[in-house]
C-alpha positions as CSV (number, residue, x, y, z in Angstrom):
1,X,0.0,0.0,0.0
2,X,2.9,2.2,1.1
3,X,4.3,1.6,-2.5
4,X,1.3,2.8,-4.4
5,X,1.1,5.8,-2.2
6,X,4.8,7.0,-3.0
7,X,4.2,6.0,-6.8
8,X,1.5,7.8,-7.4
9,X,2.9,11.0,-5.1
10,X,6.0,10.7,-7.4
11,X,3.5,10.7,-10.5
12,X,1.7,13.4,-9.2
13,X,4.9,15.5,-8.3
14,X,6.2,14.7,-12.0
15,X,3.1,16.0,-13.6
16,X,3.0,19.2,-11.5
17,X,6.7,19.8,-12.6
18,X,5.5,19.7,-16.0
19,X,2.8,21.7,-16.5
20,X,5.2,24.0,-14.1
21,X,7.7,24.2,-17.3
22,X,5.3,24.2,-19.9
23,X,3.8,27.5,-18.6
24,X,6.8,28.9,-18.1
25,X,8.1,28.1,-21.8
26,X,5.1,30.0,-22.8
27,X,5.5,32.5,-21.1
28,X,8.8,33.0,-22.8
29,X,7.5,32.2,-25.8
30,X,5.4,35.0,-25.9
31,X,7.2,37.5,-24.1
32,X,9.8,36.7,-26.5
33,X,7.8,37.1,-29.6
34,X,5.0,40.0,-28.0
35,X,4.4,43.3,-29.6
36,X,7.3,45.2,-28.4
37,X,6.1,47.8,-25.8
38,X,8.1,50.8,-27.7
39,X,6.0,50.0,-30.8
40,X,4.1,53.2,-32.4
41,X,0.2,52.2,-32.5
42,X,-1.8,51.7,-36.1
43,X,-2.5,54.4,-38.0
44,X,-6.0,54.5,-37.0
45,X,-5.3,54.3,-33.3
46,X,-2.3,57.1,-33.9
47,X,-4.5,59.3,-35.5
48,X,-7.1,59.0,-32.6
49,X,-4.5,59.4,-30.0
50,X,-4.0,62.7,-31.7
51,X,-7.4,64.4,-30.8
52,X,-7.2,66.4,-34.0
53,X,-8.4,63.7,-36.8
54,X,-12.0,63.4,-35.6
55,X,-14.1,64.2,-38.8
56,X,-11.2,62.5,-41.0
57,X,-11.5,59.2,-38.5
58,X,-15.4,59.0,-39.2
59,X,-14.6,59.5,-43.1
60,X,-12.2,56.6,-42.9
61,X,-15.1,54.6,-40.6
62,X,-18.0,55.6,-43.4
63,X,-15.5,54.3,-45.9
64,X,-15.3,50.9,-44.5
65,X,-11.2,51.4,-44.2
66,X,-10.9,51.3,-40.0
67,X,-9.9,47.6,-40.4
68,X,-7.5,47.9,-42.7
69,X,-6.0,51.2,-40.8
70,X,-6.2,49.4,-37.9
71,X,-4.3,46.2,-38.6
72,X,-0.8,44.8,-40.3
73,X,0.3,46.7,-43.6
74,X,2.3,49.3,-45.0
75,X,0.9,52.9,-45.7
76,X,1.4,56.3,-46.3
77,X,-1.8,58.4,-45.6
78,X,-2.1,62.5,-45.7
79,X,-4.6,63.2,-43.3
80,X,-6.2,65.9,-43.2
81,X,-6.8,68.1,-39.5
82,X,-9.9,68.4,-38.3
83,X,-9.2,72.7,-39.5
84,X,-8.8,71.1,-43.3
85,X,-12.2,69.4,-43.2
86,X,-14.4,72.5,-41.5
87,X,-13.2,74.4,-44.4
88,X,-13.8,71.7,-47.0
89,X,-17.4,71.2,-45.6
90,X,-18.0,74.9,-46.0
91,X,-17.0,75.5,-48.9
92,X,-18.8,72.6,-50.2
93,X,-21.9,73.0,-48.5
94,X,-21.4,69.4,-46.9
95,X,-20.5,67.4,-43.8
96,X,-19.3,64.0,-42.6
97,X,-23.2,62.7,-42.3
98,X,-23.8,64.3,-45.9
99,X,-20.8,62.3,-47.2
100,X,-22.2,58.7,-49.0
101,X,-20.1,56.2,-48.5
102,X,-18.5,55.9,-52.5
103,X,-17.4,59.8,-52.0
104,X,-15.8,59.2,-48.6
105,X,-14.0,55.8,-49.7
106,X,-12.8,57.8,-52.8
107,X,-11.3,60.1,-50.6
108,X,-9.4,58.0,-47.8
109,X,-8.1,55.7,-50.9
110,X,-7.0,58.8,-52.7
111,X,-4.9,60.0,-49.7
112,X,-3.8,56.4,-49.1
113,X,0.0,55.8,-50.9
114,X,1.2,52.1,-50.7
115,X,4.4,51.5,-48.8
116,X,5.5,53.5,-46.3
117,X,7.2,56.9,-47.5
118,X,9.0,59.5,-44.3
119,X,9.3,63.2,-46.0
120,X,13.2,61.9,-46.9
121,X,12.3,59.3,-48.9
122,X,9.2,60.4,-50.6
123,X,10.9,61.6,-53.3
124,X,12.9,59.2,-54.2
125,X,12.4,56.8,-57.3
126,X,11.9,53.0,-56.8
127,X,13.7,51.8,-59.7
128,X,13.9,48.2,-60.3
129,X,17.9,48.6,-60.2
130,X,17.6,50.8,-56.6
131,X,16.6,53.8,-55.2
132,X,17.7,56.8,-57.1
133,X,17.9,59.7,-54.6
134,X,15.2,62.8,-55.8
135,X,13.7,61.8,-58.1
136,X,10.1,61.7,-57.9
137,X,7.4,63.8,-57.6
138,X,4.1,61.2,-57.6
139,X,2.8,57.9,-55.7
140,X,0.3,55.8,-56.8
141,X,-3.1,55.5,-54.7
142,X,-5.2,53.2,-53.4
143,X,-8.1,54.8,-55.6
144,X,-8.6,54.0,-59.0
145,X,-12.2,54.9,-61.8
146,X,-14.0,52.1,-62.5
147,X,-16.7,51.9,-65.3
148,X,-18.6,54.1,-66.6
149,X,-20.5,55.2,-69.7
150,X,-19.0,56.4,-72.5
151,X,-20.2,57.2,-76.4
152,X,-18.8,55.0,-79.5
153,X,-18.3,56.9,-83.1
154,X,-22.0,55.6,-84.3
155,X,-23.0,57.1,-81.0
156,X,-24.0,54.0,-79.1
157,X,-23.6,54.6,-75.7
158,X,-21.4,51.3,-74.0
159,X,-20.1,50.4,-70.6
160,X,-16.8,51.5,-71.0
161,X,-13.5,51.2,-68.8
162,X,-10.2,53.2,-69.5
163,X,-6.9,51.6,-71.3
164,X,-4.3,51.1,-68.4
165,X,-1.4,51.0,-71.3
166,X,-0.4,52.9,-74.4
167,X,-3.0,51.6,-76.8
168,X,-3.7,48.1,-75.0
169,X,-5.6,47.1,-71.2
170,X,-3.9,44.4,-68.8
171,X,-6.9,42.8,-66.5
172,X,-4.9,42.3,-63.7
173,X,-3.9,46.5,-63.4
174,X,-6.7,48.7,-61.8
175,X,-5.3,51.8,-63.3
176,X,-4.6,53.4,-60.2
177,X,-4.2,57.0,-60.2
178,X,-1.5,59.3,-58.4
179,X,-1.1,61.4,-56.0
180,X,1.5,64.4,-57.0
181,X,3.6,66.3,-54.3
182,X,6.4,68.8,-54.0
183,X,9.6,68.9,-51.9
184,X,12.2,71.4,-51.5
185,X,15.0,68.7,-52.3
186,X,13.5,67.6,-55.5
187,X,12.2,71.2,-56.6
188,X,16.2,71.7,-55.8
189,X,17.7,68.7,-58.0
190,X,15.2,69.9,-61.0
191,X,16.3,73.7,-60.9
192,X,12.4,74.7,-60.2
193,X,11.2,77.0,-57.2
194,X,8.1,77.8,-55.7
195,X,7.1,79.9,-58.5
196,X,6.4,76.1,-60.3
197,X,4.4,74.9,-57.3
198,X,2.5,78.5,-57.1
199,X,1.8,78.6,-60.7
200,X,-0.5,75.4,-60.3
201,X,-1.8,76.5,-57.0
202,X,-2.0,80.0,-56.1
203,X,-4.0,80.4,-52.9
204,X,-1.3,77.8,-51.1
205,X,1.9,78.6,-49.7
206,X,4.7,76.2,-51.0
207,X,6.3,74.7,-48.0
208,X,8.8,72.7,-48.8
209,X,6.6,69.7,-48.7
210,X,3.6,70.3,-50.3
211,X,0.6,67.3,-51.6
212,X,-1.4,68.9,-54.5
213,X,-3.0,71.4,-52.8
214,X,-2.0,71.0,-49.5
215,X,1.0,72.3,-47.2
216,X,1.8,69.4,-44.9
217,X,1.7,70.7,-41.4
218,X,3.3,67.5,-39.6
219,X,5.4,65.4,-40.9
220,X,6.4,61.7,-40.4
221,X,3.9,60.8,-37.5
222,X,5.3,57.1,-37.3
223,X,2.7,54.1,-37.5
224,X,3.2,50.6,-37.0
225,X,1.4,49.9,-39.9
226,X,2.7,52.9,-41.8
227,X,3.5,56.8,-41.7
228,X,0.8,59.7,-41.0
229,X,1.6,63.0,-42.8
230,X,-0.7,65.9,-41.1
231,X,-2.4,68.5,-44.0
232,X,-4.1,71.2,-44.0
233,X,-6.6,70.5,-46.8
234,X,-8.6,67.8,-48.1
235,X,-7.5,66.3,-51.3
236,X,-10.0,64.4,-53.3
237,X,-9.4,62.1,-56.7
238,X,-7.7,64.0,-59.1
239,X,-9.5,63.8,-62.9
240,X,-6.9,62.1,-65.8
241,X,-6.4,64.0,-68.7
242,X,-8.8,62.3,-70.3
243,X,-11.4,62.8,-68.1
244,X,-10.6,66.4,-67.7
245,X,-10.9,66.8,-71.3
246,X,-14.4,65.7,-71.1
247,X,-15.5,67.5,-68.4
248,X,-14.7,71.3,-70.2
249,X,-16.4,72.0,-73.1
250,X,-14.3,74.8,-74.0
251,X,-12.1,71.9,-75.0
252,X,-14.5,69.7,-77.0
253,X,-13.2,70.6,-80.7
254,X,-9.6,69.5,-79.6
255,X,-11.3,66.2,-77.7
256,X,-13.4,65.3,-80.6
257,X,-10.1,64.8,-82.9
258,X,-9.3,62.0,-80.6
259,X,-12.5,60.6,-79.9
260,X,-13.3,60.7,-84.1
261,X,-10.6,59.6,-85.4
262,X,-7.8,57.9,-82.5
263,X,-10.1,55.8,-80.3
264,X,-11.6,52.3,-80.7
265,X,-13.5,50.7,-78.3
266,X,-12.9,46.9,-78.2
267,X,-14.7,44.5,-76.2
268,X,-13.3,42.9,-73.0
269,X,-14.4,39.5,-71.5
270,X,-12.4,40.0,-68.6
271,X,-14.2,43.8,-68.1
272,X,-17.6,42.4,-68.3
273,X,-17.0,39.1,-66.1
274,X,-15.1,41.7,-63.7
275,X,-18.2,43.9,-63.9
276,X,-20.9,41.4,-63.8
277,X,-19.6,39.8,-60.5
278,X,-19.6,43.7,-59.1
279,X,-22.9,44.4,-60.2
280,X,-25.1,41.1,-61.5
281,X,-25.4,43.4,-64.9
282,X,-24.6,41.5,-67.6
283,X,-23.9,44.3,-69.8
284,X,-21.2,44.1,-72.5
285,X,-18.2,46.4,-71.4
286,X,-15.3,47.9,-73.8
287,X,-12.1,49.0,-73.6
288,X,-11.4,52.7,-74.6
289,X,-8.0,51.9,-76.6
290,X,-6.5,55.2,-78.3
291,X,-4.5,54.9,-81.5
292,X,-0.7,53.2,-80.6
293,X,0.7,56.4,-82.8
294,X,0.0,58.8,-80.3
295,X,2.6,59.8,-78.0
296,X,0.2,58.4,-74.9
297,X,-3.2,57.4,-74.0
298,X,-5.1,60.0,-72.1
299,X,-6.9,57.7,-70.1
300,X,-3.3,55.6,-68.8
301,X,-2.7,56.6,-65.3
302,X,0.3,53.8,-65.5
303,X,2.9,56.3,-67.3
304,X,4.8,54.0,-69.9
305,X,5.2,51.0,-67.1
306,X,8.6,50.0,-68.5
307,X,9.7,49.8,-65.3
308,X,6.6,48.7,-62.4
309,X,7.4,52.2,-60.6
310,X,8.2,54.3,-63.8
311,X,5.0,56.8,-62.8
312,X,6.8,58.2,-59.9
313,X,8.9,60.2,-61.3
314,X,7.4,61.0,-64.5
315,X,3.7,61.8,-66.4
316,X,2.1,63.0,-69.5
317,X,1.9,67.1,-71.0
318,X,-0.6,68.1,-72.9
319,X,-1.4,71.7,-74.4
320,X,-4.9,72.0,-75.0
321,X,-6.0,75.4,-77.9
322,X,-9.4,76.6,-76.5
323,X,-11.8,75.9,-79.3
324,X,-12.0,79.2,-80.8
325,X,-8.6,78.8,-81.6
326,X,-8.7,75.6,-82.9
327,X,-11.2,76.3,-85.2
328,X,-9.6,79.1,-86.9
329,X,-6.6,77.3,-87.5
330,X,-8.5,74.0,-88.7
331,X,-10.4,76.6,-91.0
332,X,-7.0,78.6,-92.5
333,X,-3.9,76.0,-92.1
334,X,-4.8,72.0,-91.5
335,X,-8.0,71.9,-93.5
336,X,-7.3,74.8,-95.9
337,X,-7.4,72.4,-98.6
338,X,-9.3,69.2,-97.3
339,X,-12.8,71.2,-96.0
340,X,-12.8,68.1,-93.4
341,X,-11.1,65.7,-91.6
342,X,-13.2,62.8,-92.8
343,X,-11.1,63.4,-95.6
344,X,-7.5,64.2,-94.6
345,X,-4.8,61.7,-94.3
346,X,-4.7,60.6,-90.5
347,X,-0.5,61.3,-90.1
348,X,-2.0,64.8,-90.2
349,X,-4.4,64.2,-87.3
350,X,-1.6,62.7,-85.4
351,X,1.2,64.9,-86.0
352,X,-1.0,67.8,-84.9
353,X,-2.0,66.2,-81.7
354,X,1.4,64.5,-81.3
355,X,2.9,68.0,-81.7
356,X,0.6,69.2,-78.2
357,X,1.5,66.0,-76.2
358,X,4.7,65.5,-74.0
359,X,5.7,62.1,-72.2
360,X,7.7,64.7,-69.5
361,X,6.4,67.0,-67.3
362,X,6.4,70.5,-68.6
363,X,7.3,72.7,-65.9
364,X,6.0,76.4,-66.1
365,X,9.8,77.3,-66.0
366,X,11.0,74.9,-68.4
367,X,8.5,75.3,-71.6
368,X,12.0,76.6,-73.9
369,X,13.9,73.6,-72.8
370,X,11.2,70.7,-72.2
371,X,10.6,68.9,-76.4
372,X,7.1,67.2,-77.1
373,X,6.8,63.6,-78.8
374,X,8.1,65.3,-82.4
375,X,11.0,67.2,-81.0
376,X,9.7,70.6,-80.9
377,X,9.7,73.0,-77.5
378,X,6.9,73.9,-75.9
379,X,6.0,77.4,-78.1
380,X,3.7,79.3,-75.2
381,X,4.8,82.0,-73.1
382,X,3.3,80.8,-69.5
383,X,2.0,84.0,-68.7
384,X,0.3,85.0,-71.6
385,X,-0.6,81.8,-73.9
386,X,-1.6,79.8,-71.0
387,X,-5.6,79.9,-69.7
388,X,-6.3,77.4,-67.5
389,X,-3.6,75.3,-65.6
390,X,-3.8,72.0,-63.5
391,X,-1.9,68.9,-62.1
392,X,-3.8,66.0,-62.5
393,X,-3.5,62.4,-61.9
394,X,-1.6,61.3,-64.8
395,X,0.0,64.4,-65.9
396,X,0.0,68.2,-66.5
397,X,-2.9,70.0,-68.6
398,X,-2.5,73.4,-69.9
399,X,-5.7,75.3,-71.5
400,X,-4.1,77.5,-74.0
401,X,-5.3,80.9,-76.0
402,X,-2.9,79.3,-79.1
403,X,-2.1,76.2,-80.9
404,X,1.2,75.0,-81.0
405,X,2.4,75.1,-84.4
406,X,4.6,72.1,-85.5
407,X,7.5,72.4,-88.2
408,X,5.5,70.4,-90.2
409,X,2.9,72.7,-91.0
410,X,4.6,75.7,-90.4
411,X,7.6,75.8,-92.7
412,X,7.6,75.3,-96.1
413,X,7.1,71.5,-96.0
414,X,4.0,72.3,-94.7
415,X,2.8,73.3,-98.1
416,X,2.8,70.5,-99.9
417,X,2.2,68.7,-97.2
418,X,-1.4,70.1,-96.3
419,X,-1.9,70.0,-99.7
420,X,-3.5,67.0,-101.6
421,X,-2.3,68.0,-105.2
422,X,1.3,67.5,-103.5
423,X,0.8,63.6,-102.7
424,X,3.5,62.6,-104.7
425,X,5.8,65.4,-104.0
426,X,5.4,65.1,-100.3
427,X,6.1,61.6,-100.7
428,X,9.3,62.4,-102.0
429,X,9.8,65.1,-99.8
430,X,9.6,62.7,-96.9
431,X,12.3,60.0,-98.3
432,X,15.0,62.7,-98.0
433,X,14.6,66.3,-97.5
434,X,11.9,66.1,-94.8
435,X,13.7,66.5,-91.7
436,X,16.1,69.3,-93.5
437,X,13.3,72.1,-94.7
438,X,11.2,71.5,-91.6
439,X,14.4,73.2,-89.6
440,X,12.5,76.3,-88.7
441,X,16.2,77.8,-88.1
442,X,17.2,77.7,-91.7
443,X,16.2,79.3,-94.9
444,X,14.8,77.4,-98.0
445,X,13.0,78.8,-100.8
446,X,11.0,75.7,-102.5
447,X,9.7,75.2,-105.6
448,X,6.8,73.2,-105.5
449,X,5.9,69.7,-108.1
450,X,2.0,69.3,-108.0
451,X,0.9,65.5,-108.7
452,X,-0.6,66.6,-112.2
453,X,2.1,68.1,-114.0
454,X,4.4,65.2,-112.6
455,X,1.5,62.7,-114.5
456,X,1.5,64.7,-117.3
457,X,5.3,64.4,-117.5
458,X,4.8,60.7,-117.3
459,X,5.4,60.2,-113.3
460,X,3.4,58.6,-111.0
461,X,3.1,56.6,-107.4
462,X,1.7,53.0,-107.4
463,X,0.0,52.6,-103.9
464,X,-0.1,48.9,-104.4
465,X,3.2,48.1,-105.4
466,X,5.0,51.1,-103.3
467,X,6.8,52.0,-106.2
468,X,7.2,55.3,-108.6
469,X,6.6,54.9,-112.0
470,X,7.5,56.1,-115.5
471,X,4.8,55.8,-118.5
472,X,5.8,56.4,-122.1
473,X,3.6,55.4,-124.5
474,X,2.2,52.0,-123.4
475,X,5.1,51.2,-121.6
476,X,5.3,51.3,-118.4
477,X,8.7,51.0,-116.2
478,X,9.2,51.3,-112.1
479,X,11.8,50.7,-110.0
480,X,14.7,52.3,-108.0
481,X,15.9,54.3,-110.9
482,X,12.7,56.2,-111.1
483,X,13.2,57.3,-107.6
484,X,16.3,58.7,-107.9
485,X,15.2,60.4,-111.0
486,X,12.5,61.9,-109.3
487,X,14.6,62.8,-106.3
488,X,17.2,64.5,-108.2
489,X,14.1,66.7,-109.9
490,X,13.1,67.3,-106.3
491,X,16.4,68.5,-105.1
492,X,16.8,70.4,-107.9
493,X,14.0,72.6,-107.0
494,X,15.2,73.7,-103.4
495,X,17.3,76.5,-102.4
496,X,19.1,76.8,-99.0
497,X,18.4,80.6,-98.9
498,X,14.9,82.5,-98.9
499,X,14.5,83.9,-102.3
500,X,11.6,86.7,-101.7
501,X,11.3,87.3,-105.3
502,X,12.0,85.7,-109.1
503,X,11.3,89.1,-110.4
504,X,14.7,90.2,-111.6
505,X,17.5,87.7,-113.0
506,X,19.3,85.6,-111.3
507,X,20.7,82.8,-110.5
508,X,21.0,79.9,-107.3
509,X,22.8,76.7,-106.4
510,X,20.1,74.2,-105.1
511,X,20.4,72.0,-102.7
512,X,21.9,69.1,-104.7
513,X,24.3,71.7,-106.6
514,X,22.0,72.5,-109.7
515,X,21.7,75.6,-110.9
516,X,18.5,77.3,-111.4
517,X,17.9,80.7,-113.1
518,X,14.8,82.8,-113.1
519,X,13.7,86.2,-114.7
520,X,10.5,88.0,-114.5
521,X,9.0,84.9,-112.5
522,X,10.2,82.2,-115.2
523,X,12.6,79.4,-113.9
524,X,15.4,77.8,-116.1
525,X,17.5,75.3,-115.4
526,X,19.9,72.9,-117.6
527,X,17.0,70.2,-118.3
528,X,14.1,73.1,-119.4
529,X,16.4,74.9,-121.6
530,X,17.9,71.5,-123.2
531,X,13.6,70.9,-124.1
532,X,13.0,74.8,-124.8
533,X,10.3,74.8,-122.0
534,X,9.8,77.6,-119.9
535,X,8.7,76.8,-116.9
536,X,6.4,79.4,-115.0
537,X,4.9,80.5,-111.7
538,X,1.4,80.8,-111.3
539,X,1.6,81.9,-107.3
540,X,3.4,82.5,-104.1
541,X,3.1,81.5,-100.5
542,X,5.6,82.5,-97.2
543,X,6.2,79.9,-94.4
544,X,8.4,80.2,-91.1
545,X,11.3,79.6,-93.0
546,X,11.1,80.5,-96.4
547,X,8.8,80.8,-99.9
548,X,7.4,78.4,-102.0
549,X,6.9,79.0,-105.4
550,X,3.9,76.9,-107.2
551,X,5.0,75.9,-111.1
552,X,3.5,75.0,-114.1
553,X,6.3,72.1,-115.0
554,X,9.2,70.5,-113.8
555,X,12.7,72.0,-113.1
556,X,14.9,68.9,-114.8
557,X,18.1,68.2,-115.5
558,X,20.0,68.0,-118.1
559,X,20.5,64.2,-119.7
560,X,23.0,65.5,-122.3
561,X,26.7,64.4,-122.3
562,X,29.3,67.4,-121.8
563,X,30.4,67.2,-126.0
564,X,26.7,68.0,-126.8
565,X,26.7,70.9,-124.8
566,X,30.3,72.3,-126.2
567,X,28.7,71.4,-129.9
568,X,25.8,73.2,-129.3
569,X,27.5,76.0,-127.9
């Protein structure tokens, strides 16, 4: 009996020990693995500790966000003090109970960066080889547009979503749009000062660090799920270009060139499964896709995404002519000789929008030095060109009281290029001497080779077999020769100096070394005197850089060997 006594006491005793142990591990368990005490509280619990985030805090709860504030992740959020939001609700007419739900989830997500950004690193660019030290001015949101309705070319009205690419829409990418902001480092590495930031926003004092619209009053309030930046005015989504665009009809001639003639809307299974599960419409949805020859899409929030983070620390310019302007230059330059652009060729279109699109930010002080998607500066004085001004989520918008006008319309190219009875000539024009007499710098007087007097000298352009052709009689011959042949009439006929008048003789070396003569406004060279032509000019026109001179025939060259000439003279 004694036995089973002691063994079960010693059983007992072991047990005890045990369970002794095993509470003791976990207690060093979890001491060793507990929140440290030293740790900053979640961002919502921060910004409640701060007693000046009330009406922002029951934004964020009418949003549904608390939770996510309120647990693991990594944020940067510019909150607003409860100063910002009494004057947002009175200039708005509007409070926090006023607020729906969709408005007040727009706005926390809009003011909610990914990844957790201090006021020293903000502004530096997440490359995918490193960090590079100031140089960004932009972080993408938590917001993005979803669907809406937009209007097709036969003016069906579809469920339409925007093109997170150049020309083309990934299903997996929300288009997410940006937040811009300013600091005194990065202002410093760009040479720009607060005259930039207060060009853009007037009625704020630039800081130093600056979000949109908003001075930041507090900086780096540490989070354990993020950082808290303290502003003193509310930010809401920013518009896209795009959507800017349609939302000013002072702008509606300029948007309906894209809308006409550079958009297609293509239909999306993944867009209509995405927005069927969303909303139990089963409703055909389409993706507004812009033409791939245009420096960017309006609608892409995504910059060019050659790198993931690429949007940081660049975004889309575009100059906008009010439509008064537009018209008038529609009317007396691009469709002087068209009527309409249903029937110009569309590399007009495009190099005219191209020509008011940038893939850089165009800084107010850095329009001389900052070149569009053709190469050309920005041609607008900031003060007095400029009419309306913003920063917007996927670039900078300027309203303007003037077109910008591109080298190819405005120098002497631009004549026969805006001109259908020049098809063939431009053509020609393009293989070689294009890029030369659109140099608004230099001088060129040009004469000009309409398409009939080049078919009436036998000459023509085969579309279909993208070749030149000579006809005499019934044969017919093409190839490289005729090219060059044609070339060297081309060449023949410009001058590298502005000839104002053909009044009085004299004489000029063209551009390919010919020599051209001309008297009372009749042109010579070897080829028309070798035939006895004379060779006329019915009119005159003035470009940037020069006159062009419209003929009645063809300035050739000679084809005669030296001894004919020395027998004949």
């Amino acid at each position: 009996m004694l036995y089973h006594t002691m063994y079960y006491f010693k059983r007992i005793t072991i047990l005890l020990l045990s369970i002794t142990s095993l509470f003791s591990c976990k207690k060093k368990f979890d001491d060793y693995y507990a929140r440290p005490s030293n740790l900053e509280p979640h961002i919502y619990q921060q910004l409640q500790s701060k007693g000046k985030f009330k009406n922002f805090l029951a934004v964020i709860d009418k949003a549904g966000y608390k939770e996510t504030l309120n647990a693991a992740g990594y944020w940067t959020i510019f909150a607003p003090n409860d100063s910002a939001f009494q004057a947002y609700f009175t200039i708005n007419n509007t409070s926090v109970e006023k607020l729906d739900s969709a408005k007040a989830r727009a706005m926390v997500q809009f003011m909610l960066v990914y990844n957790a950004f201090e006021k020293d690193r903000i502004d530096d660019y997440q490359s995918s080889t490193g960090w590079l030290p100031d140089q960004a001015f932009r972080r993408r949101t938590a917001y993005y547009s979803s669907f809406y309705d937009d209007t097709m070319q036969n003016g069906q009205v579809v469920k339409t979503i925007q093109s997170n690419r150049n020309g083309s829409y990934i299903s997996t990418d929300n288009n997410n749009k940006y937040v811009p902001y300013f600091t005194d480092v990065y202002f410093n590495s760009r040479g720009l000062t607060a005259s930039d930031y207060n060009y853009f926003y007037p009625n704020t004092q630039y800081g130093g660090f600056n979000v949109g619209e908003a001075k930041v009053v507090t900086q780096d309030i540490a989070a354990e799920n993020g950082v808290i930046h303290e502003i003193d005015s509310v930010l809401t989504p920013l518009p896209s270009i795009e959507e800017y665009l349609r939302s000013k009809p002072e702008y509606s001639e300029f948007r309906k060139l894209f809308d006409k003639y550079m958009v297609s809307f293509v239909a999306n299974s993944d867009a209509t499964n995405r927005y069927k599960l969303l909303t139990g419409d089963n409703k055909q949805v389409y993706v507004k896709v812009y033409n791939t020859s245009l420096a960017f899409s309006p609608n892409n929030e995504n910059y060019l995404k050659l790198q993931d983070n690429d949007g940081q620390q660049n975004s889309w310019t575009m100059f906008v002519p009010k439509n008064d302007v537009l018209l008038d230059y529609e009317k007396n330059t691009l469709l002087e000789y068209y009527g309409s652009f249903d029937n110009t060729p569309t590399s007009i279109i495009l190099d005219f929008l191209n020509a008011h699109m940038w893939v850089l930010p165009v800084w107010p002080s850095k329009f001389s030095s900052s070149i569009n998607f053709v190469g050309e500066e920005a041609r607008f004085n900031p003060q007095t060109d400029v009419i309306d001004r913003k920063i917007l989520s996927n670039g900078m918008f300027y309203g303007t009281s003037k077109v910008q006008e591109a080298n190819v319309f405005s120098t002497v190219y631009g004549k026969a290029y805006l001109d259908p009875k020049f098809s063939i000539m431009t053509r020609l024009l393009n293989t070689d001497l294009k890029f030369v007499i659109t140099n608004p710098n230099s001088k060129f007087t040009l004469f000009m080779m309409p398409d009939a007097v080049l078919r009436a000298a036998g000459y023509d352009y085969d579309v279909n077999s993208n070749l030149y052709t000579f006809t005499s009689g019934t044969t017919v011959t093409s190839g490289e020769s005729i090219r060059q042949t044609l070339l060297r009439i081309l060449n023949t006929g410009v001058l590298t100096k502005n000839v104002t008048s053909l009044a009085l003789p004299d004489i000029g070396e063209s551009y390919n070394g010919e020599f051209i003569k001309w008297n009372a406004n009749n042109v010579f060279t070897a080829g028309t005197q070798d035939a006895g032509k004379t060779v006329k000019v019915d009119s005159v026109k003035t470009a940037k850089n020069g006159t062009v001179y419209y003929l009645n025939g063809l300035l050739t060259y000679s084809s005669w060997l030296f001894g004919k000439h020395i027998m004949n003279l």
